[in-house]
Every structure is written in C-alpha cells, then in structure tokens.
KEDO-707508 format. One record per residue (C-alpha): z, x, y; residue number from 1; residue in one letter. Coordinates in nm, 2 decimals. Example, Ala and Ser with C-alpha at 12.3 -4.5 7.8 and 13.67 -1.06 7.14 Angstrom:
# residues 2
<Z: 0.78; X: 1.23; Y: -0.45; n: 1; res: A>
<Z: 0.71; X: 1.37; Y: -0.11; n: 2; res: S>
This chain:
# residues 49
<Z: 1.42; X: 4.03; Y: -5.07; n: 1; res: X>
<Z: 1.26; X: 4.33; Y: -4.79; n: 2; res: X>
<Z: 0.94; X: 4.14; Y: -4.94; n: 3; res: X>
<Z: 1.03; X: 3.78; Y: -4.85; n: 4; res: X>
<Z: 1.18; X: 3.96; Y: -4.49; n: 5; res: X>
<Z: 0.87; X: 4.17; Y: -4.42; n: 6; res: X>
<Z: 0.69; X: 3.83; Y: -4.46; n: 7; res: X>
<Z: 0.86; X: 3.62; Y: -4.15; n: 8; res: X>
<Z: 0.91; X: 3.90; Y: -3.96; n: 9; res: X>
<Z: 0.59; X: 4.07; Y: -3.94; n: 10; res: X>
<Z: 0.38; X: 3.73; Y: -3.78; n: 11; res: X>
<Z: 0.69; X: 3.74; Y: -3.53; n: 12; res: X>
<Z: 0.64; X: 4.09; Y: -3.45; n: 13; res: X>
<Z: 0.28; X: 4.06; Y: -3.42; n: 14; res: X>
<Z: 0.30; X: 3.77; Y: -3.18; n: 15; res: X>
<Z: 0.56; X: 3.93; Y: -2.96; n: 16; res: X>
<Z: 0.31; X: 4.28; Y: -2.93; n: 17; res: X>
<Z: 0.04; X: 4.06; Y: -2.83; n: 18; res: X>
<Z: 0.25; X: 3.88; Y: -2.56; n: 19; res: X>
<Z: 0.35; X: 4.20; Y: -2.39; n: 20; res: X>
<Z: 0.07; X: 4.36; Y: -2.40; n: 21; res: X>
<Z: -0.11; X: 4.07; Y: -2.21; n: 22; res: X>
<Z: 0.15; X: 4.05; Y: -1.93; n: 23; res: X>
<Z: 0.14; X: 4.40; Y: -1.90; n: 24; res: X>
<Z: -0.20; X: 4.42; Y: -1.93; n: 25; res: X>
<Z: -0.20; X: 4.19; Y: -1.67; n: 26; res: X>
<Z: 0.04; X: 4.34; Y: -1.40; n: 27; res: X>
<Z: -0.17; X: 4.67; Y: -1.41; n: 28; res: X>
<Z: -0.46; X: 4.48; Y: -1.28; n: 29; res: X>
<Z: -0.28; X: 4.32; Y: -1.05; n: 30; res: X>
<Z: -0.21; X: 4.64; Y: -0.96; n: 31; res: X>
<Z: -0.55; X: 4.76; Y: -0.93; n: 32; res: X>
<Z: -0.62; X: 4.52; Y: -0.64; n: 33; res: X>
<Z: -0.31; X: 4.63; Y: -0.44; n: 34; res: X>
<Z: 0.03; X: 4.64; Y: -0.41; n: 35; res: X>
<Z: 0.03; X: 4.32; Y: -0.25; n: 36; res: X>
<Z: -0.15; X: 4.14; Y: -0.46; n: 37; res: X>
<Z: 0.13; X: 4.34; Y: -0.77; n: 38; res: X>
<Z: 0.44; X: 4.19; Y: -0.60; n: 39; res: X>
<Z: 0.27; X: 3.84; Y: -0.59; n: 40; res: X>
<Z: 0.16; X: 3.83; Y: -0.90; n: 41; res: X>
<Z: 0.53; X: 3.92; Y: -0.99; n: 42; res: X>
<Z: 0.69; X: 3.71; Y: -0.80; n: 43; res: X>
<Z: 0.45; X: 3.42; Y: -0.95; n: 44; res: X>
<Z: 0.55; X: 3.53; Y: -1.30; n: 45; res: X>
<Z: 0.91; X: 3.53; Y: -1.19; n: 46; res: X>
<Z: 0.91; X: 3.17; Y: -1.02; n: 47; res: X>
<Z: 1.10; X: 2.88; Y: -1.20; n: 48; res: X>
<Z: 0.86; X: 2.58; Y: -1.40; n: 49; res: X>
C-alpha cells in the first residue's frame, strides 16, 4: 500500500519542487536588477488572467 502511495505521490512532489524553485529562482533575479524591477515582477505574477 506505502508502495502504490509512494508511486503517485512522488511525480506530484517532484513537479511541485520544480515549480517553486523556478518562481523563486525567478524573483531573485528579478531582484538582481533592482527593487523595482522585484515589485513588478511581483505584482505581474500576482495580476488576475
């Protein structure tokens, strides 16, 4: 059963590292450039579809 678990949950896991790590990979170079540039690239990220 921690077998058949381990097997869907792991891919999820995975995925969801990879996701954060990109954004926050992201909003440190943002951050790089300034702190203006940081707060729009937040705000873009933050902005309704």
């Amino acid at each position: 059963m921690l077998k058949k678990i381990s097997g869907l949950g792991a891919p999820v896991a995975l995925q969801y590292i990879f996701e954060v790590s990109a954004f926050s990979g992201a909003v440190i170079m943002a951050g790089w450039l300034g702190s203006e540039e940081q707060a729009a690239h937040q705000i873009a990220i933050s902005w309704p579809p």
